[in-house]
N, C-alpha and C positions, 0 to 999 in steps of 0.2 A: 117108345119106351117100354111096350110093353104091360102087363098088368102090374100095380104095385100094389106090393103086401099090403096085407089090411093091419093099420096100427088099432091096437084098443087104448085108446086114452078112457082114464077115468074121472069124472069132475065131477064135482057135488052139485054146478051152475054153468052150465057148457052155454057160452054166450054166442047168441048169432043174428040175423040181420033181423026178425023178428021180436027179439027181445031175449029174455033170462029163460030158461027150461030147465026145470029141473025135473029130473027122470031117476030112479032107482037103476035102471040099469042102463050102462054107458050106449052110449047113441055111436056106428062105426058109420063110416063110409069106405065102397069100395068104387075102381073104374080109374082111366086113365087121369089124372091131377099132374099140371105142370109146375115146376116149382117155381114162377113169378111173383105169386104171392111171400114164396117164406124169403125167398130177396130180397126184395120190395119190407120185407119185417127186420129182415136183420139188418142192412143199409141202418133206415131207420134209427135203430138199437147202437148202432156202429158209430152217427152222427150223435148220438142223445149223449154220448158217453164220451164225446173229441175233449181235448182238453183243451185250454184256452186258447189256443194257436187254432181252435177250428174255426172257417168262418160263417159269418152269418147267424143269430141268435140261436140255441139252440132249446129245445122243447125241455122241462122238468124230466129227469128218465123215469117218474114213475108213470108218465102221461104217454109213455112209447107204448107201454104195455095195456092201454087203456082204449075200449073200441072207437075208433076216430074213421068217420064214412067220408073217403077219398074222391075227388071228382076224376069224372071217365069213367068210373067203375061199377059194376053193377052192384047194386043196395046189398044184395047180401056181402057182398066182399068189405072184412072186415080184420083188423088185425087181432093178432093174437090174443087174448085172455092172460092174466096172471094164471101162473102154474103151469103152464103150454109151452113146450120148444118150441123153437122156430125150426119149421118145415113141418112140423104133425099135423097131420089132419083135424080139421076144427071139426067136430059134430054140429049137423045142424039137424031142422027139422026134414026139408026136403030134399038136401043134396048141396054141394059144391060148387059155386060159380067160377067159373076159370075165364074168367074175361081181362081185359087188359090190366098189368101190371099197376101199382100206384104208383102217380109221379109224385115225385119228394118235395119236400117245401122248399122254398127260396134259400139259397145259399145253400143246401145240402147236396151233397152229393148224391147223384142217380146212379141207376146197375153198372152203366157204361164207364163210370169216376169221372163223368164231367158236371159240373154244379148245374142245375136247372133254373130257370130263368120266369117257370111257372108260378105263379105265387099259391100259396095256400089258402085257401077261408079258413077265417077263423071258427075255429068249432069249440065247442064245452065239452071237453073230455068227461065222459061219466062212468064212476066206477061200479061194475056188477055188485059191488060190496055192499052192505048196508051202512049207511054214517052214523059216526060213533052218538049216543044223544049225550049231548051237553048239560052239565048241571046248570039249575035255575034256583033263582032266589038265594036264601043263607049261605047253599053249599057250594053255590057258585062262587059266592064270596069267600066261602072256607078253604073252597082249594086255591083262588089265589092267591090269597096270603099268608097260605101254610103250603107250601108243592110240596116241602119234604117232609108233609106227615101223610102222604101217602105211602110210602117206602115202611114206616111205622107201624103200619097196621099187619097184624100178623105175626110181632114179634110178640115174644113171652113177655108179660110181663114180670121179670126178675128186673131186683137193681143194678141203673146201668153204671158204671164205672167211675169213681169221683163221687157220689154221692152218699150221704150219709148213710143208708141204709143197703149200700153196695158194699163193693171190694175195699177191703178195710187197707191199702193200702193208696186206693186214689190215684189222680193224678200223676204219671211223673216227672212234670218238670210243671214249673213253674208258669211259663205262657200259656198252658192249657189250661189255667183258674181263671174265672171269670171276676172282674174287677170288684173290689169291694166295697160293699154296703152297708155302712152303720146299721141304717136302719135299719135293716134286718137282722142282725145279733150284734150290733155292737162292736165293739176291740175283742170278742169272745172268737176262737177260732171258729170257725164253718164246721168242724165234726170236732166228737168227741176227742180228746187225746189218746194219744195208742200208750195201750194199759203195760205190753211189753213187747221188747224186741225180740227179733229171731234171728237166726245163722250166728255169725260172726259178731252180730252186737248186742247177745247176749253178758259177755264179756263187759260191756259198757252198764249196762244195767246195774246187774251185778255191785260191780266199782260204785256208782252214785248212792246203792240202796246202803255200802260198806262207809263210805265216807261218807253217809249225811246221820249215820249211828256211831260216827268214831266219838270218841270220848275229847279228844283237842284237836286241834290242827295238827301238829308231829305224825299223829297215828293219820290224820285223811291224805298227808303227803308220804308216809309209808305207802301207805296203798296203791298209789300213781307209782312212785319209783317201783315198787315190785312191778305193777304191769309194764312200766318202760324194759327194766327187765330180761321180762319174756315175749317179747316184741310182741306186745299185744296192742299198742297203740299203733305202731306203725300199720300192724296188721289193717286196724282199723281207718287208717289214715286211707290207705291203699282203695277205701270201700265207699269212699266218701259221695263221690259220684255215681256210685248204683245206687243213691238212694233217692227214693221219691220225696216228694215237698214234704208230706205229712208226719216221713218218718224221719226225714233231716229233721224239722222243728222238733220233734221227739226225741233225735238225739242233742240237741240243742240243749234241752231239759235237763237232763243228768250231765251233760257239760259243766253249764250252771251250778248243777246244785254242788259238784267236784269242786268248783274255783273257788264258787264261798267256801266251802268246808276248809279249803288249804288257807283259805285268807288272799286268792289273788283276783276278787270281784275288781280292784279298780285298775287292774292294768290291761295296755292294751298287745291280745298277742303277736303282733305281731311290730312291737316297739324293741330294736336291740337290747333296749336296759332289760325289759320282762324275762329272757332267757337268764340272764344272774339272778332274777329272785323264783322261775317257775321252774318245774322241768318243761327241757325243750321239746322231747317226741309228745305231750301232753299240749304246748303251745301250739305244735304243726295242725293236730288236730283241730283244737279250738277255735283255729283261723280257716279248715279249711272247711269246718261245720256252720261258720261264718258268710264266708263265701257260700256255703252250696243255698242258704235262707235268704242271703242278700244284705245281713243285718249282724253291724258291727258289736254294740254294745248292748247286748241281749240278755247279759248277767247283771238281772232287776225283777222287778215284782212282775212284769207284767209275763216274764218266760216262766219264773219258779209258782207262781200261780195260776195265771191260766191254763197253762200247760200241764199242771200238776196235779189233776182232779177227775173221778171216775166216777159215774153212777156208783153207788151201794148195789144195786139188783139193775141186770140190764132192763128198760122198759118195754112192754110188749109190742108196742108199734111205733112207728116216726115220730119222732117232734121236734119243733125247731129247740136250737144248744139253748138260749135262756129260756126256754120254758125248763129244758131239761135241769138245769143247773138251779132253778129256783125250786121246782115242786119237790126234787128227786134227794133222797139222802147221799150227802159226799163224801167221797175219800179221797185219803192221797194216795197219786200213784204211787212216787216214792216219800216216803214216813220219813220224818225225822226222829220220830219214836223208835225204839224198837219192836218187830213184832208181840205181838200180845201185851204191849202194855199202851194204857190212854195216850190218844192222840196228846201231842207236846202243845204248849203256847204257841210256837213257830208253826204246827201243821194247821190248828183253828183261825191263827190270823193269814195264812196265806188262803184257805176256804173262805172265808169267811170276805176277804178282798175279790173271790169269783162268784160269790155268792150277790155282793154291791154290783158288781159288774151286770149280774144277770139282771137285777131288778133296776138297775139305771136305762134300761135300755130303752126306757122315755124319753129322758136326756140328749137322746142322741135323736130321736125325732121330734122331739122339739126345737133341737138346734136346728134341722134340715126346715121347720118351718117357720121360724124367725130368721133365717138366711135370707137378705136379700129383702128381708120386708124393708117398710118405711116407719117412722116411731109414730105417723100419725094413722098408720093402718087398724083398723077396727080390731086387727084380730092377731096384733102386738100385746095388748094386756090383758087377752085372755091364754096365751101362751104362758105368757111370763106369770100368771098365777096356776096356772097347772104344772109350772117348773117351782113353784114355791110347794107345791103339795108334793110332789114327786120326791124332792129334796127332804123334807120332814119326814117321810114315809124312810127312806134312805138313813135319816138321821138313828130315828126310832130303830130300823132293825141293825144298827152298830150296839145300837143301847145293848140291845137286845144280845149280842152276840158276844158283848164283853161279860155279861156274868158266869159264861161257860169258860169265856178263855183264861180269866181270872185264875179260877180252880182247878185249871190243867199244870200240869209239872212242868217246868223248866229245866234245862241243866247250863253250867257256865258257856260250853261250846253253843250251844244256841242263841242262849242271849248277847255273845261275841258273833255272830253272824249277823243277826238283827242290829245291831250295833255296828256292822261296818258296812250294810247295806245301804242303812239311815246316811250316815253319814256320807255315801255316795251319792244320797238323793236319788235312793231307786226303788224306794218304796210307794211312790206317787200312783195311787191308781187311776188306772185311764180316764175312770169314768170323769172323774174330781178335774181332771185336764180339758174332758171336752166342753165342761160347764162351762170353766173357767173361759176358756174359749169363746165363750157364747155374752157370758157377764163381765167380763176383764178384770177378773177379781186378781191375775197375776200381774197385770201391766202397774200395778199400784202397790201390791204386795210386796212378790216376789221383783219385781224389777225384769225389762224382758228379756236378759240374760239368763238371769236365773230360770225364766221361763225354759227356754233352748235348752236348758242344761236338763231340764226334767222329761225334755219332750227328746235327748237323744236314746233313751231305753226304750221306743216306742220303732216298730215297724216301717218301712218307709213310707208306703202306702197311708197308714195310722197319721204321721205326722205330718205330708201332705194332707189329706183330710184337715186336721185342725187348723194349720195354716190356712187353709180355705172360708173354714169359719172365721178365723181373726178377719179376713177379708171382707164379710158376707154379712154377719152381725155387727161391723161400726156404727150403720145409721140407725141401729138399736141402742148402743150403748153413748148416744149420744141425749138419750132419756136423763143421763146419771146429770148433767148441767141443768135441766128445765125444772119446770114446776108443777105442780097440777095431780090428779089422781094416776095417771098414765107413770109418771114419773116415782110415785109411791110405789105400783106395784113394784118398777125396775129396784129401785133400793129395795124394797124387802126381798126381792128375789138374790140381790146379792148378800145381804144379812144372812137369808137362810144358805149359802151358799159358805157364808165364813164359820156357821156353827158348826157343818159337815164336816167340814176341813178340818176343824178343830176337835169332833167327837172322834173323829179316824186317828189325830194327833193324838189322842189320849187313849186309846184303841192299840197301836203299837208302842208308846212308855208302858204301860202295864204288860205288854208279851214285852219289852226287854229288860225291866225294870220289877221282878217280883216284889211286891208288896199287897198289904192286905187291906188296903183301903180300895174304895169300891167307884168305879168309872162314876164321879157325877155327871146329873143332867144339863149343869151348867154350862152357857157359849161361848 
């Protein structure tokens, strides 16, 4: 063959039959070298890599690459190193061994392509590498039951997308929310409501803030027929589907507060008769803002109120919505009032119903912890007396809230809204539902029809939920037949449960009913 070039390989741990060396500068070898060995390597590489069709087991292929000492062959004769072609020259400390070629394991193919018959020893492939160290104790436990907060680590932390104090349009669809939890705010949405729209539903905006200031109904259907028009409905119709959840429920809202203004809260849009009393590019709409929330019957308190309310001053850091909605001064998005003049009866009692909202949200874990108990469980009537204090504290700030709504102005269009809302039975707040739910103060009431009838203005989600409680709290309200102190606390907890109802009852006659007699404290 001749002399062969001197190759310089460079390796940071040039491995050879004496062990690891590491040398700053590369170690060459020169002198005659037959290429036995880099056969003997690629074979090998050539076998690690057959596909199912090859036979006889075949070695992991990162173990080809890993030094494995061959019988016949002299000790230093060693396969290649990660990082090393096959055919280079290995550096070692004292030179080259060129002695017989390595026979291949069992079922592999040898130089010749006929399978060898020789078997292998088993050997423990050891890599030059160092092994990774393994976490111990906590962090061991931390990464395995969190692998992908490893990926985490590193990111900024800005807010990530969907969260309240991120991208203020959130999610965009609806699968990407995560299921909801009373307990953690209640019937109150998950963020703030969006204060205003942009692009194209500006236009919409606009329209609800004009129809919920018209002077009667004729002028807030003026207003829709102008925008049918100048196809501004369709326009918007067209758009329905680029909107995210957050900002559909937000057009949801001035929907809403359109339909009452015209007078068509109780139809439904998409019923033949409703095109003879609505406009129709206005119905298209309605249904297909319907559709994009999932939620048919949304013109009621629970959209024109919760939905309808903004910090006074944004707050300087996170906080969960009822904390927000109780500590924080509120406003309406869209006023019933006109600008610069006092909030209306209608804008204080629609507040004034997310402001209960926020402070009920005991109510709703109380209910998740009387779900499912037994009426002889120890920790039945001390629930049920922390739902009697809850309820009085609730009572108290209605009290509380009627001597301001009192001496706000009214005008005849409003209290014809409130007036045909009432009488849809859409004024029911959530919260007063989920009690009810938990004490069965409707099954006896209202009758459970009437019940369904109040729980269809409620989110599907919403009213799943409550049907879970009618399920969940029976062997509770099975207290209301016995006797004994356990059974006392159950009636006072519905007692105070019917004064609520009743202070709320008197809370919206006074917003549609001006007069100058004063909310009593009477039940």
């Amino acid at each position: 063959m001749g002399d062969t070039a001197i190759t310089k390989t460079t390796t940071a741990e040039p491995v050879t039959a004496a062990g690891t060396v590491t040398t700053a500068e590369p170690v060459t070898a020169a002198g005659p070298v037959t290429l036995k060995m880099a056969e003997a390597a690629t074979t090998a590489e050539a076998a690690t890599t057959a596909g199912p069709g090859a036979p006889g087991p075949a070695r992991p292929a990162h173990a080809a690459a890993l030094p494995v000492a061959s019988p016949g062959t002299s000790p230093a004769t060693t396969e290649p190193a990660p990082g090393i072609p096959p055919g280079a020259r290995i550096p070692s400390t004292g030179g080259i061994s060129s002695g017989p070629d390595t026979p291949p394991g069992p079922g592999r193919p040898s130089a010749a392509g006929t399978p060898s018959a020789t078997p292998a020893p088993a050997a423990t492939p050891t890599s030059p590498l160092p092994a990774p160290r393994r976490a111990t104790g906590p962090a061991r436990a931390e990464e395995a039951a969190h692998p992908a907060a490893r990926e985490d680590k590193g990111q900024s932390a800005a807010p990530r997308q969907g969260r309240a104090d991120g991208d203020p349009d959130g999610p965009a669809d609806a699968a990407t929310i995560t299921p909801h939890d009373p307990c953690a705010h209640g019937f109150l949405p998950e963020r703030p409501p969006v204060r205003s729209l942009i692009g194209t539903w500006t236009r919409l905006d606009a329209m609800a803030r004009a129809a919920a200031v018209a002077p009667d109904r004729e002028a807030a259907v003026a207003l829709v027929e102008r925008a049918h028009r100048a196809d501004e409905l369709a326009a918007l119709r067209q758009r329905v589907s680029r909107l995210s959840l957050r900002n559909a429920e937000a057009a949801a809202m001035r929907i809403a507060v359109i339909a009452v203004s015209c007078g068509w809260c109780g139809i439904d849009p998409q019923a033949p008769a409703a095109r003879e009393v609505a406009d129709e590019a206005f119905l298209d709409l309605w249904a297909a803002i319907a559709h994009r929330i999932g939620h048919d019957q949304f013109v009621a308190l629970p959209t024109l109120a919760l939905h309808n309310w903004a910090p006074e001053r944004k707050p300087r850091r996170h906080i969960p919505i009822d904390q927000l909605a109780r500590t924080e001064t509120l406003v309406p998005i869209v006023r019933w009032a006109p600008e610069g003049q006092p909030l209306s009866r209608l804008d204080r009692l629609m507040l004034a119903a997310t402001r209960l909202e926020a402070h009920g949200i005991w109510l709703f874990r109380l209910a998740e912890t009387l779900a499912g108990r037994s009426p002889d469980d120890s920790s039945t009537p001390t629930a049920l007396r922390r739902m009697v204090r809850v309820q009085h504290a609730l009572r108290a700030q209605l009290l509380a809230e009627a001597a301001e709504l009192s001496a706000a102005p009214a005008t005849p269009q409003q209290r014809a809204v409130l007036g045909a809302l009432a009488g849809q039975g859409a004024l029911e707040p959530p919260v007063l539902q989920a009690a009810d739910a938990v004490l069965g103060i409707g099954a006896r009431r209202l009758r459970e029809g009437r019940r369904q009838l109040l729980r269809r203005h409620l989110p599907a989600q919403h009213r799943a939920w409550l049907s879970a409680m009618d399920r969940h709290c029976a062997p509770v309200r099975t207290l209301a037949h016995r006797g004994g102190p356990d059974a006392a606390v159950y009636r006072e907890a519905q007692e105070s449960l019917i004064a609520l109802r009743r202070t709320y009852t008197a809370l919206v006659q006074a917003a549609a009913r001006p007069t100058g007699a004063p909310l009593t404290r009477a039940a």
